[in-house]
N, CA, C and O atoms as a Tinker XYZ file with bonds, in Angstrom:
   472  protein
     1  N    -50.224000    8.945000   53.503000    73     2
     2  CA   -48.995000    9.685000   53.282000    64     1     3
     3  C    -48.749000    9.750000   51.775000    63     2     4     5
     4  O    -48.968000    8.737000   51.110000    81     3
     5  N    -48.297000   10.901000   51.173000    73     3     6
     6  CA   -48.130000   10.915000   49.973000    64     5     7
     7  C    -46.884000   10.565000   49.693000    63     6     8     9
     8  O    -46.154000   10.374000   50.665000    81     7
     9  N    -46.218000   10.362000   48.107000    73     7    10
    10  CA   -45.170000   10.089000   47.623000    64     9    11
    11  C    -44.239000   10.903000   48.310000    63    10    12    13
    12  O    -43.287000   10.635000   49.042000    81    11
    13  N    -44.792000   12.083000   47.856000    73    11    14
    14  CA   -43.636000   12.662000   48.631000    64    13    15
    15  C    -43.420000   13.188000   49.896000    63    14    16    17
    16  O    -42.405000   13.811000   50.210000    81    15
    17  N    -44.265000   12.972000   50.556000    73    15    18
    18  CA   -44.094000   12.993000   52.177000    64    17    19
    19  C    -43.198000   11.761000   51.896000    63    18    20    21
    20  O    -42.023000   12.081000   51.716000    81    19
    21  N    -43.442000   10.496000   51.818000    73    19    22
    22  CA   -42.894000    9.346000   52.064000    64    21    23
    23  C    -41.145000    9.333000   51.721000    63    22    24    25
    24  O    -40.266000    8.705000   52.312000    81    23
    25  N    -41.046000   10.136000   50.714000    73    23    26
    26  CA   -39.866000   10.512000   50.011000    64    25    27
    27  C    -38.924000   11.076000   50.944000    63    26    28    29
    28  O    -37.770000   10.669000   51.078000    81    27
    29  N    -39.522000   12.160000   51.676000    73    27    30
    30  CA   -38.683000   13.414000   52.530000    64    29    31
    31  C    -38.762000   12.129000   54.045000    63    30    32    33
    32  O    -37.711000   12.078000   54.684000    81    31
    33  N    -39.607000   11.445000   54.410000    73    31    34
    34  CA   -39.263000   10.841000   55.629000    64    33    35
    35  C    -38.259000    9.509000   55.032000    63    34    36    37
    36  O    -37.558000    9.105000   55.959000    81    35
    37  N    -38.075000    8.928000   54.063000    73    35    38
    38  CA   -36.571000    7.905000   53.786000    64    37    39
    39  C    -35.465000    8.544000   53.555000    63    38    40    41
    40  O    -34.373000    7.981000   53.627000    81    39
    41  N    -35.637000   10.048000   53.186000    73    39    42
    42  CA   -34.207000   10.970000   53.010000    64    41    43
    43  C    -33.893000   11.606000   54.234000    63    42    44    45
    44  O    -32.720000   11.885000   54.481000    81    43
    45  N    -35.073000   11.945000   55.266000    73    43    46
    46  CA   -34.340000   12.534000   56.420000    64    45    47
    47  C    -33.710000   10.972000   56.972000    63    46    48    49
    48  O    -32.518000   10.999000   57.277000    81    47
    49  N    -34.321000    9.829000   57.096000    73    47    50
    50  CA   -33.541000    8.510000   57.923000    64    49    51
    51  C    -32.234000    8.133000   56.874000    63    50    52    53
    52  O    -31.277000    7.922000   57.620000    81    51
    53  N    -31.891000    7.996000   55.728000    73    51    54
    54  CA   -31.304000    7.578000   54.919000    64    53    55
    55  C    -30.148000    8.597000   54.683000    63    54    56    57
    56  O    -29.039000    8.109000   54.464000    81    55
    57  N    -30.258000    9.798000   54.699000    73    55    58
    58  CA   -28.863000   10.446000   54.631000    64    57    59
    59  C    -27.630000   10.595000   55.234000    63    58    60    61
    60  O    -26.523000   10.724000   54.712000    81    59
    61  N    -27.992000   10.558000   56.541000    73    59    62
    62  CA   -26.469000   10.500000   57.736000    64    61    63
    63  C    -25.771000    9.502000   57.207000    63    62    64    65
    64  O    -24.571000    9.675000   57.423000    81    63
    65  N    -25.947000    8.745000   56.739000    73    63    66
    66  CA   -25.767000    7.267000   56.299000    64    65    67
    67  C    -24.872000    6.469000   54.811000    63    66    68    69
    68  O    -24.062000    5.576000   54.562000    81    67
    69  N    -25.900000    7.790000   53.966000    73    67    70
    70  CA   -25.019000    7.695000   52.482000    64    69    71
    71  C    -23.431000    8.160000   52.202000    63    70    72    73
    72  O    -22.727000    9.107000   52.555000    81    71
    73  N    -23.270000    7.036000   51.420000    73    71    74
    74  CA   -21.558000    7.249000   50.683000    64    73    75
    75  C    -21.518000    8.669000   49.860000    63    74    76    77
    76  O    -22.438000    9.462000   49.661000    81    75
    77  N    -20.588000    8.708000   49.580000    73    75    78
    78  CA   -20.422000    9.959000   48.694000    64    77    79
    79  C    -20.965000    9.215000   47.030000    63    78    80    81
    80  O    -21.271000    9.958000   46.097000    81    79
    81  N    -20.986000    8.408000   46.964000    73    79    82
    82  CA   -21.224000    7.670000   45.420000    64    81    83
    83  C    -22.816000    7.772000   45.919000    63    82    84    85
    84  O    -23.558000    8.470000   45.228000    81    83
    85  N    -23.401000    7.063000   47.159000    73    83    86
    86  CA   -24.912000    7.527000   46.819000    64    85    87
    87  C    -25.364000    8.853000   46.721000    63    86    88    89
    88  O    -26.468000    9.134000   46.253000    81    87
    89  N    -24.587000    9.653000   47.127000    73    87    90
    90  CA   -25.082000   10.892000   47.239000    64    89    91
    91  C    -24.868000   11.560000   45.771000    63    90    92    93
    92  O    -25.414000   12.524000   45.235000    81    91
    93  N    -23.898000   10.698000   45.353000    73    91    94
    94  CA   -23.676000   11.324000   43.720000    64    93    95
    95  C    -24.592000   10.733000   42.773000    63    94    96    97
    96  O    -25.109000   11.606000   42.075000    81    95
    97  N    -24.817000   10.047000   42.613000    73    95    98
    98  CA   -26.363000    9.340000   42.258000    64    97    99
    99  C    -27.441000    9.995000   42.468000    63    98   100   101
   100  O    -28.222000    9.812000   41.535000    81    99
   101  N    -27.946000   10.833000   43.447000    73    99   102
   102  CA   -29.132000   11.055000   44.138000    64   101   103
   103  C    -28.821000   12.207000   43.498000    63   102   104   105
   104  O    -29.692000   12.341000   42.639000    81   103
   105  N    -28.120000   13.042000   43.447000    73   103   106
   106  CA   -27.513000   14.200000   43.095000    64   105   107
   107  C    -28.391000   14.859000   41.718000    63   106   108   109
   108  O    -28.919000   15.907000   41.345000    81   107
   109  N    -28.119000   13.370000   41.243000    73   107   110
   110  CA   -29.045000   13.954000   39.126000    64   109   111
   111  C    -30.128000   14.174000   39.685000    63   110   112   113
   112  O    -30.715000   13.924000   40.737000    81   111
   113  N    -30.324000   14.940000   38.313000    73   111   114
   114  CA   -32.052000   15.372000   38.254000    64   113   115
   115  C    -32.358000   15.143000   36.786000    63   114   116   117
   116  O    -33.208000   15.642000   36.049000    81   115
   117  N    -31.462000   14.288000   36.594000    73   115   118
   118  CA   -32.237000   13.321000   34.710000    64   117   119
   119  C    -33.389000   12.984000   34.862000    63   118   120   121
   120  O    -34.338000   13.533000   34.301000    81   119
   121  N    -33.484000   11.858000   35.787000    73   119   122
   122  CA   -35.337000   11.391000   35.776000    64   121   123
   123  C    -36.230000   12.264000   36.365000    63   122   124   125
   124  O    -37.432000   12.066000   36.186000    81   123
   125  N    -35.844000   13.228000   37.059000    73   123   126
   126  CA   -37.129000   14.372000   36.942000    64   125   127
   127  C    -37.551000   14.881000   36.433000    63   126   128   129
   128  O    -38.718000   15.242000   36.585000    81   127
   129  N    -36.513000   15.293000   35.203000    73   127   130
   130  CA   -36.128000   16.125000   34.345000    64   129   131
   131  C    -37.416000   15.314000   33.379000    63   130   132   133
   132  O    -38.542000   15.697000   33.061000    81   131
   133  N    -36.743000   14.176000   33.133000    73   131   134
   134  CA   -37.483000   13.173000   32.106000    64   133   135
   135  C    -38.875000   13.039000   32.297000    63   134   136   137
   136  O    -39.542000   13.317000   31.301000    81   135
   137  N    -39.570000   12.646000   33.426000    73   135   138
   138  CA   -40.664000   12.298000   34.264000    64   137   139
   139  C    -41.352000   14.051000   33.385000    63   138   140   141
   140  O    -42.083000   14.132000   32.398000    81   139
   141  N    -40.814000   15.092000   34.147000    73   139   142
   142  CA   -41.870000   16.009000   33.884000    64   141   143
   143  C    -42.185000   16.100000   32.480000    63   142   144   145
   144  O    -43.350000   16.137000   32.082000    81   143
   145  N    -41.361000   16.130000   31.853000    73   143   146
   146  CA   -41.267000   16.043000   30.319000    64   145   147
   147  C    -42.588000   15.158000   29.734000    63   146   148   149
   148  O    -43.327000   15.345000   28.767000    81   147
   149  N    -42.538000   14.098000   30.785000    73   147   150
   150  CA   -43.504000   13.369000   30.245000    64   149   151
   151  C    -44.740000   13.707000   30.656000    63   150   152   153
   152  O    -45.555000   13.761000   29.735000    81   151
   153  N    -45.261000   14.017000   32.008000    73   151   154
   154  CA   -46.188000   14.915000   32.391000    64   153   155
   155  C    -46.606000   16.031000   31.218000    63   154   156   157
   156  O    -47.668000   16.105000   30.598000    81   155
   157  N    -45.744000   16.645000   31.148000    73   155   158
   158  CA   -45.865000   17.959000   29.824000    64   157   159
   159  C    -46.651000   17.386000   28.607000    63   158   160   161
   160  O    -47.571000   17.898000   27.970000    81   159
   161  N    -46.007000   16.129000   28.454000    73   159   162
   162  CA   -46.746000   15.308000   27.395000    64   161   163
   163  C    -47.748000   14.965000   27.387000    63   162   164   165
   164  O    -48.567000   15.118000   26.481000    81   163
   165  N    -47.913000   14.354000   28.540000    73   163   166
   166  CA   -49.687000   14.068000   28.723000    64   165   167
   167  C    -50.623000   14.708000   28.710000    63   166   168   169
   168  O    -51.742000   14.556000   28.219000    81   167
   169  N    -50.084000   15.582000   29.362000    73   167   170
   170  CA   -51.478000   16.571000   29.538000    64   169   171
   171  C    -51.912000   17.613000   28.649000    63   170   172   173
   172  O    -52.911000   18.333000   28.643000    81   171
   173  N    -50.678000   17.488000   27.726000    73   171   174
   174  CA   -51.128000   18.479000   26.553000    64   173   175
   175  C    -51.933000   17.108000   25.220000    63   174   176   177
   176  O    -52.628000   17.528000   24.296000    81   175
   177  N    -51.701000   15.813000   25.365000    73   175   178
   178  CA   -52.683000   14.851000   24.794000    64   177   179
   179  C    -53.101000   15.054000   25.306000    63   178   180   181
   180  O    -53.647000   15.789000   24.483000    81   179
   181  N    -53.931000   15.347000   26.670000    73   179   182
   182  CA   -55.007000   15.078000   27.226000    64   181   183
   183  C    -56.003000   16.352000   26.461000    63   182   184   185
   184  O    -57.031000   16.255000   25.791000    81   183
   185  N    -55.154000   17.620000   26.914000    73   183   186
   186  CA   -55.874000   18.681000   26.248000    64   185   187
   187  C    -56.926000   18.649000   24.623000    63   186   188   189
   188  O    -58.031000   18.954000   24.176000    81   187
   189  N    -55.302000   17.905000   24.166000    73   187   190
   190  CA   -56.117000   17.798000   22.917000    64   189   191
   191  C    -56.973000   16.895000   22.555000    63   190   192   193
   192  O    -57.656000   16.877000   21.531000    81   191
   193  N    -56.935000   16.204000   23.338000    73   191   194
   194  CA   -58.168000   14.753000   22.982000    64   193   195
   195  C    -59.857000   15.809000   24.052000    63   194   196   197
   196  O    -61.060000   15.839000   23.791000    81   195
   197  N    -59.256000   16.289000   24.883000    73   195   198
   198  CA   -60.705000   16.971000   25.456000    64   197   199
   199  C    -61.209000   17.966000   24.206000    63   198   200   201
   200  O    -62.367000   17.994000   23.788000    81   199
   201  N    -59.952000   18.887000   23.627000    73   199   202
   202  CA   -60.584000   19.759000   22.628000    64   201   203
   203  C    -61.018000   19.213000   21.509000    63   202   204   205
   204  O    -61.486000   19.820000   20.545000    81   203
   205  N    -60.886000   18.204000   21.610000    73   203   206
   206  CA   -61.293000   17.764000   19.565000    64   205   207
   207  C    -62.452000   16.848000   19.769000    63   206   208   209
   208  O    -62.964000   16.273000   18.809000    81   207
   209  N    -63.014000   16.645000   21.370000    73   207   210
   210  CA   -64.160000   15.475000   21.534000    64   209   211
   211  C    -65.243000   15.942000   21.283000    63   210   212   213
   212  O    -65.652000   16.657000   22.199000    81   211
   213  N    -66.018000   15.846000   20.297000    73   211   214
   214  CA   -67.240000   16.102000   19.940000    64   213   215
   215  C    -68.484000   15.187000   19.949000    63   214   216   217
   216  O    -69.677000   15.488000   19.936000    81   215
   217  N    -67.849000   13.942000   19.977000    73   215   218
   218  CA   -68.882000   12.692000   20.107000    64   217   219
   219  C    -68.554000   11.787000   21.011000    63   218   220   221
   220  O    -69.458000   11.034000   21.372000    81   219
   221  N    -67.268000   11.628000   21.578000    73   219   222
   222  CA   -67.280000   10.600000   22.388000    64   221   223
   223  C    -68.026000   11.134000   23.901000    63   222   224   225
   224  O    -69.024000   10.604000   24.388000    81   223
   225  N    -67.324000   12.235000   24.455000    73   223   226
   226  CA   -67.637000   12.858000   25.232000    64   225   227
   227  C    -66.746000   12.378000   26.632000    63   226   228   229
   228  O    -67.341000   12.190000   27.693000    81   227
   229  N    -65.282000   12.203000   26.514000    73   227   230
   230  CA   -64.288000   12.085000   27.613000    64   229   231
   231  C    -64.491000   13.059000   28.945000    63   230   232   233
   232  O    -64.886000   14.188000   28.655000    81   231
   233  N    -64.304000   12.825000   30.230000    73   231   234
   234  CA   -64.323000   13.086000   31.211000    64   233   235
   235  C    -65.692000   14.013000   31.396000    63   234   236   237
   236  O    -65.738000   15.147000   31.875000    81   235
   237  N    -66.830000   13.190000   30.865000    73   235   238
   238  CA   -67.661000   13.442000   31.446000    64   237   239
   239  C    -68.845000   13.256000   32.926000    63   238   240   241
   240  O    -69.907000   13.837000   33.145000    81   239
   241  N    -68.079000   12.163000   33.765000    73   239   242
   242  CA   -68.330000   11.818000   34.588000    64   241   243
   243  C    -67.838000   12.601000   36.019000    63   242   244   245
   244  O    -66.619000   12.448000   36.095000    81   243
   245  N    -68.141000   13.072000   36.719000    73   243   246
   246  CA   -68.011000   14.141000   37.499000    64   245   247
   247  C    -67.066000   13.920000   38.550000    63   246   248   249
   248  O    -66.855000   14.751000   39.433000    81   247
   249  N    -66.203000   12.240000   38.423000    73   247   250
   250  CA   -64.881000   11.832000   39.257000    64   249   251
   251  C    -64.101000   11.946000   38.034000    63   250   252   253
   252  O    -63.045000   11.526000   38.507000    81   251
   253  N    -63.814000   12.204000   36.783000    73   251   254
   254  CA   -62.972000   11.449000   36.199000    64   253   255
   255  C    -62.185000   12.481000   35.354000    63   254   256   257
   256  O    -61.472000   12.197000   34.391000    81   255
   257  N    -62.487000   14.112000   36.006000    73   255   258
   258  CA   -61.535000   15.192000   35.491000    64   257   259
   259  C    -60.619000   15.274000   36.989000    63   258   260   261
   260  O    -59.399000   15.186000   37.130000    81   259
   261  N    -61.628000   15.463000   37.967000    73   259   262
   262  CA   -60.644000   15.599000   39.338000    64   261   263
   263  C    -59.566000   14.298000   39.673000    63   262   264   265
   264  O    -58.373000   14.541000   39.855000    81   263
   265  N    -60.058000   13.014000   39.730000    73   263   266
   266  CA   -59.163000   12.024000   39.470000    64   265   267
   267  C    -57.963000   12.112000   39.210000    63   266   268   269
   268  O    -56.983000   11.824000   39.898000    81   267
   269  N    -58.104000   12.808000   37.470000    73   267   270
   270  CA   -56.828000   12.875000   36.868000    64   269   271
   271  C    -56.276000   13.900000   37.374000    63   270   272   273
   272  O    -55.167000   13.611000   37.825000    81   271
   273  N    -56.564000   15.024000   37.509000    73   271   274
   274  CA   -56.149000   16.039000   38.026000    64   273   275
   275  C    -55.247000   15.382000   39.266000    63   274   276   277
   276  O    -54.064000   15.230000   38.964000    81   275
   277  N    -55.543000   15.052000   40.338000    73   275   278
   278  CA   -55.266000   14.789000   41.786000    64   277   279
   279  C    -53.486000   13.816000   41.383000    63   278   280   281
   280  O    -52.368000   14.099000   41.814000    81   279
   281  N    -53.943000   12.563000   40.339000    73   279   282
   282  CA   -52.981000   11.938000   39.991000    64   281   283
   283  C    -52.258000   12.778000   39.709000    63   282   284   285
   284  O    -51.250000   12.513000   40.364000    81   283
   285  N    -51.980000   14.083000   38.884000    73   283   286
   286  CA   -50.959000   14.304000   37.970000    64   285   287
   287  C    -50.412000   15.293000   39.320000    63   286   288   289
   288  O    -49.214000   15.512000   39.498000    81   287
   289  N    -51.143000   15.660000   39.927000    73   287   290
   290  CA   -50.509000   17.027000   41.042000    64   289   291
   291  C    -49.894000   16.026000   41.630000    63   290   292   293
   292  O    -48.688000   15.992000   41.385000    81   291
   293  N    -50.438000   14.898000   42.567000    73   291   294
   294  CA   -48.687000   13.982000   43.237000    64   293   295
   295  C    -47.680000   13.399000   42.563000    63   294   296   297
   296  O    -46.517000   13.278000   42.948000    81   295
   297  N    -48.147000   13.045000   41.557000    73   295   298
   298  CA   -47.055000   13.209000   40.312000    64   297   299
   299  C    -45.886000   13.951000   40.132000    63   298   300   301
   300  O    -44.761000   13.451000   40.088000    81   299
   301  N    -46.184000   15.337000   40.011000    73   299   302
   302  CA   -45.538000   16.786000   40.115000    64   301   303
   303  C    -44.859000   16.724000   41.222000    63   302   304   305
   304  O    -43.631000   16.800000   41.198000    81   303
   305  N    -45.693000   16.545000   42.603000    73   303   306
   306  CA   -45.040000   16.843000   43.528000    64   305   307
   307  C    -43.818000   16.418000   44.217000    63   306   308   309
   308  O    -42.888000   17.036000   44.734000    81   307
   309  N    -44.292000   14.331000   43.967000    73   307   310
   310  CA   -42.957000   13.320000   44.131000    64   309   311
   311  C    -42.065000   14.131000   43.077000    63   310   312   313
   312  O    -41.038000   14.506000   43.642000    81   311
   313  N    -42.113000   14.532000   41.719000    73   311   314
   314  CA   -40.960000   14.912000   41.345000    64   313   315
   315  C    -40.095000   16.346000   41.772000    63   314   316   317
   316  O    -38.947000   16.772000   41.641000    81   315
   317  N    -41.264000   16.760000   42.307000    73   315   318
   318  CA   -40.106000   18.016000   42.517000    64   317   319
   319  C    -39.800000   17.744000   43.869000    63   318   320   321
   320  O    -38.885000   18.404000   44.361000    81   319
   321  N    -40.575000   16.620000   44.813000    73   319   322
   322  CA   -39.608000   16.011000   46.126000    64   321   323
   323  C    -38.109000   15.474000   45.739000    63   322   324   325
   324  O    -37.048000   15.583000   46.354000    81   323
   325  N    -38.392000   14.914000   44.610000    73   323   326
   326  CA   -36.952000   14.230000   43.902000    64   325   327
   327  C    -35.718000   15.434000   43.358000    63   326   328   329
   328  O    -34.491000   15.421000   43.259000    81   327
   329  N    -36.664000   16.298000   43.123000    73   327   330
   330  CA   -35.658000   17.458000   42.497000    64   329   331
   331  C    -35.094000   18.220000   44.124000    63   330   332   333
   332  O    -34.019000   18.781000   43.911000    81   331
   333  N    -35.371000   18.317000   45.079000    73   331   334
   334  CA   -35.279000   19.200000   46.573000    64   333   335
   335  C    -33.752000   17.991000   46.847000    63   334   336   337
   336  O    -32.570000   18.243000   47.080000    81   335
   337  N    -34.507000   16.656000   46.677000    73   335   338
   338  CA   -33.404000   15.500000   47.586000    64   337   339
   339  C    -32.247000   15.556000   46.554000    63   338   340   341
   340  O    -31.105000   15.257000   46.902000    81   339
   341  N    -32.520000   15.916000   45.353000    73   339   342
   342  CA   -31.286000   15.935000   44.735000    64   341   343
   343  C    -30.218000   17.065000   45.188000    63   342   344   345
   344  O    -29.110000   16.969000   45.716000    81   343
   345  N    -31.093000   18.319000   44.717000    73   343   346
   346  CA   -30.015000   19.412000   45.573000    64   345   347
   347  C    -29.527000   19.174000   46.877000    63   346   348   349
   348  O    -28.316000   19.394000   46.895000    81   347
   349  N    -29.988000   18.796000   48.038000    73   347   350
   350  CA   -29.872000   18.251000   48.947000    64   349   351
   351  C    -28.834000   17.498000   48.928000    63   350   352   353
   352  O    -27.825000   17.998000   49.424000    81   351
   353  N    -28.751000   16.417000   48.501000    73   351   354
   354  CA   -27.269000   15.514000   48.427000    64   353   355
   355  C    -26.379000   16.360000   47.510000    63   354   356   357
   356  O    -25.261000   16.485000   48.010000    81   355
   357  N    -26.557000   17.203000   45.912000    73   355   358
   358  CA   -25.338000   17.536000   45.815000    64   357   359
   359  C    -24.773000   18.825000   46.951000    63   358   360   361
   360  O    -23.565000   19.055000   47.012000    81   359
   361  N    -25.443000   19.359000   47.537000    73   359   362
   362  CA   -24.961000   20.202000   48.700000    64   361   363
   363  C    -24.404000   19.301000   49.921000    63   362   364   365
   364  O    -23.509000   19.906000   50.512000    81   363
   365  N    -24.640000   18.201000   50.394000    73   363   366
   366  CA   -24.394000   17.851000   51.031000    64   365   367
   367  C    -22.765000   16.952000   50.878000    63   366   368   369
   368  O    -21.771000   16.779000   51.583000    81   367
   369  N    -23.154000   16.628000   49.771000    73   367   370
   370  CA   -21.418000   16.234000   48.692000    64   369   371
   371  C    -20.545000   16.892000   48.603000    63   370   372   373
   372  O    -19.384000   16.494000   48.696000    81   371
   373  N    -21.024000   18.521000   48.323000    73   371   374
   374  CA   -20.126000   19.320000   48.190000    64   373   375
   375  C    -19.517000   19.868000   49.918000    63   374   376   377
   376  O    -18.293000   19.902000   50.050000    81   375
   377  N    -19.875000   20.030000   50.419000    73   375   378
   378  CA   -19.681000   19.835000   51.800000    64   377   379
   379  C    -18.682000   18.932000   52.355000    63   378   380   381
   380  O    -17.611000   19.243000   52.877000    81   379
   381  N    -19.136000   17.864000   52.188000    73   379   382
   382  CA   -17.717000   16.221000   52.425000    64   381   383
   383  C    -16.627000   17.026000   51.779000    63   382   384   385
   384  O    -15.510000   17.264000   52.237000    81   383
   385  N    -17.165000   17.418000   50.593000    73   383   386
   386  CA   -15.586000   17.819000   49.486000    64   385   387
   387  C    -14.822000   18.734000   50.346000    63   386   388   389
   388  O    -13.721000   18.306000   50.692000    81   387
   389  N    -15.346000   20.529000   50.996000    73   387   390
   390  CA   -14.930000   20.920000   51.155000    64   389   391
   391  C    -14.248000   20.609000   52.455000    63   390   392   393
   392  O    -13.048000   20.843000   52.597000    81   391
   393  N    -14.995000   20.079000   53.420000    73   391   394
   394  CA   -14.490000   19.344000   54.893000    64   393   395
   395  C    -13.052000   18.389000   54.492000    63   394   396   397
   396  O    -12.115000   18.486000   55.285000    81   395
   397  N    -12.925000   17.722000   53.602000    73   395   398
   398  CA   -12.016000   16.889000   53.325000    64   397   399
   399  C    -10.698000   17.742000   52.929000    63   398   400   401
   400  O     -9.589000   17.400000   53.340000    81   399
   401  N    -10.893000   18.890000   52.095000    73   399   402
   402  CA   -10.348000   19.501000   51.580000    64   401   403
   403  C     -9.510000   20.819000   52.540000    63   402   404   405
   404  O     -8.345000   21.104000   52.259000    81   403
   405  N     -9.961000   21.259000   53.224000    73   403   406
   406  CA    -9.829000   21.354000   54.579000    64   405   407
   407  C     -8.885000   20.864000   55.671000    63   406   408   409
   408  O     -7.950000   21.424000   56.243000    81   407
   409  N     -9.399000   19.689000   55.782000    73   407   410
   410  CA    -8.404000   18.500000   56.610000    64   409   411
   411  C     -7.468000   18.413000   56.019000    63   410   412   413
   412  O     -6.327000   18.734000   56.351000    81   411
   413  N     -7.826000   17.981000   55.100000    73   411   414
   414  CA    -6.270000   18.121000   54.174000    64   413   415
   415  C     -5.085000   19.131000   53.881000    63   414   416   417
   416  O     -3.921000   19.001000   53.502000    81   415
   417  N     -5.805000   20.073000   54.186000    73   415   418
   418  CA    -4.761000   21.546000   54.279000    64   417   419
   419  C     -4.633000   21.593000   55.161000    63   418   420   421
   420  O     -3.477000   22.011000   55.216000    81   419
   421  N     -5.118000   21.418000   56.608000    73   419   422
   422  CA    -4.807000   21.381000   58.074000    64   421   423
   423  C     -3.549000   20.290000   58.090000    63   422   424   425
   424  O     -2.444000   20.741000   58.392000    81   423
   425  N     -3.634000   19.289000   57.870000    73   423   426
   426  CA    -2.852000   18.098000   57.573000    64   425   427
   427  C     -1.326000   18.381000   57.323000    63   426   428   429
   428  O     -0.387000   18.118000   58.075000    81   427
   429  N     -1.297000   19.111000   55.813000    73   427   430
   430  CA    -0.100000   19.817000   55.224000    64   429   431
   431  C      0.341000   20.725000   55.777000    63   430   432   433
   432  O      1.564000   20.762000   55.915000    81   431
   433  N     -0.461000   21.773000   56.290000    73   431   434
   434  CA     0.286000   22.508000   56.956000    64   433   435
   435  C      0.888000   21.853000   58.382000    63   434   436   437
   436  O      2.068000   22.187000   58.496000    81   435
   437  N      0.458000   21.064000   59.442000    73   435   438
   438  CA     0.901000   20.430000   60.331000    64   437   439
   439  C      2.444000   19.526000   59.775000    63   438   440   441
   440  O      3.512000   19.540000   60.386000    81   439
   441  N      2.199000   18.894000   58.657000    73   439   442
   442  CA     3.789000   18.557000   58.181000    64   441   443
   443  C      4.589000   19.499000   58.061000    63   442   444   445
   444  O      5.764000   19.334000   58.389000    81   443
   445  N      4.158000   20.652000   57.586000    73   443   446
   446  CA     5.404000   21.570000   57.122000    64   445   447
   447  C      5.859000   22.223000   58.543000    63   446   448   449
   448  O      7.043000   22.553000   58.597000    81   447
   449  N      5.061000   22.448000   59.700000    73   447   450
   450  CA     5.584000   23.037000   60.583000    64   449   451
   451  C      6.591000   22.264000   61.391000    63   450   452   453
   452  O      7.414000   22.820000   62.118000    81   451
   453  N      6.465000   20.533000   61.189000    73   451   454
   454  CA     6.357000   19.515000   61.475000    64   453   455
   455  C      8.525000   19.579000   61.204000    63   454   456   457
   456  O      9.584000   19.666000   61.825000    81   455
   457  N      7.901000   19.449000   59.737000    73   455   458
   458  CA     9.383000   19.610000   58.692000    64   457   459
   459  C     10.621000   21.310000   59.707000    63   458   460   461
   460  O     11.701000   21.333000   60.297000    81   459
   461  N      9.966000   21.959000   59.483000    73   459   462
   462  CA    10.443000   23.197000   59.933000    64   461   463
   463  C     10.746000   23.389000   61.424000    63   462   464   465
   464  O     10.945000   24.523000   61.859000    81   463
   465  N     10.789000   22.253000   62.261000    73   463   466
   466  CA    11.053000   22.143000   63.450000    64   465   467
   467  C     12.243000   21.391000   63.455000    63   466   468   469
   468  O     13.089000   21.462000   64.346000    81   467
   469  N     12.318000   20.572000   62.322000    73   467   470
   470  CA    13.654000   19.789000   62.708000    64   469   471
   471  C     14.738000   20.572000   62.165000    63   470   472
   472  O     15.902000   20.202000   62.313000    81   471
């Protein structure tokens, strides 16, 4: 199972479940944000250490371009699983908000008719 399979099966069991504070937490997308950033980084060192090798001769072994490759794609992928679960909870936050918000006007108006009877 990959990261992010593993990711999407603890968020489908784990959400019915979360507070509105976890869900506001889960919500960012800083460390994805950050994470890819760093991906971006690597692989453009990587680029440049492949373009400037003239004598050492890096990833010349016929596992050790796909390797990296394979690493950096589940890499990518857990993060943009992280970026889906984020939208995910802030939609799902915003939702509580409006349901609450809601009740709450159902609520008020039930007093005032409440008031207007006596």
């Amino acid at each position: 199972m990959s990261a992010a399979n593993m990711m999407q099966v603890l968020w489908d069991a784990a959400c019915p479940h979360l507070t509105d504070e976890e869900l506001a937490d889960l919500k960012s997308t800083e460390m994805a944000e950050y994470q890819l950033e760093h991906v971006a980084d690597v692989m453009e060192g990587i680029g440049c250490l492949v373009n400037d090798d003239t004598s050492v001769g890096s990833f010349q072994s016929a596992h050790d371009l796909p390797a990296l490759l394979f690493s950096l794609s589940s890499t990518v992928r857990a993060l943009g699983q992280s970026v889906l679960i984020s939208g995910a909870a802030g939609s799902i936050l915003q939702d509580r908000k409006d349901q609450a918000a809601k009740a709450s006007a159902r609520m008020s108006s039930k007093g005032k008719e409440a008031k207007a009877a006596l």
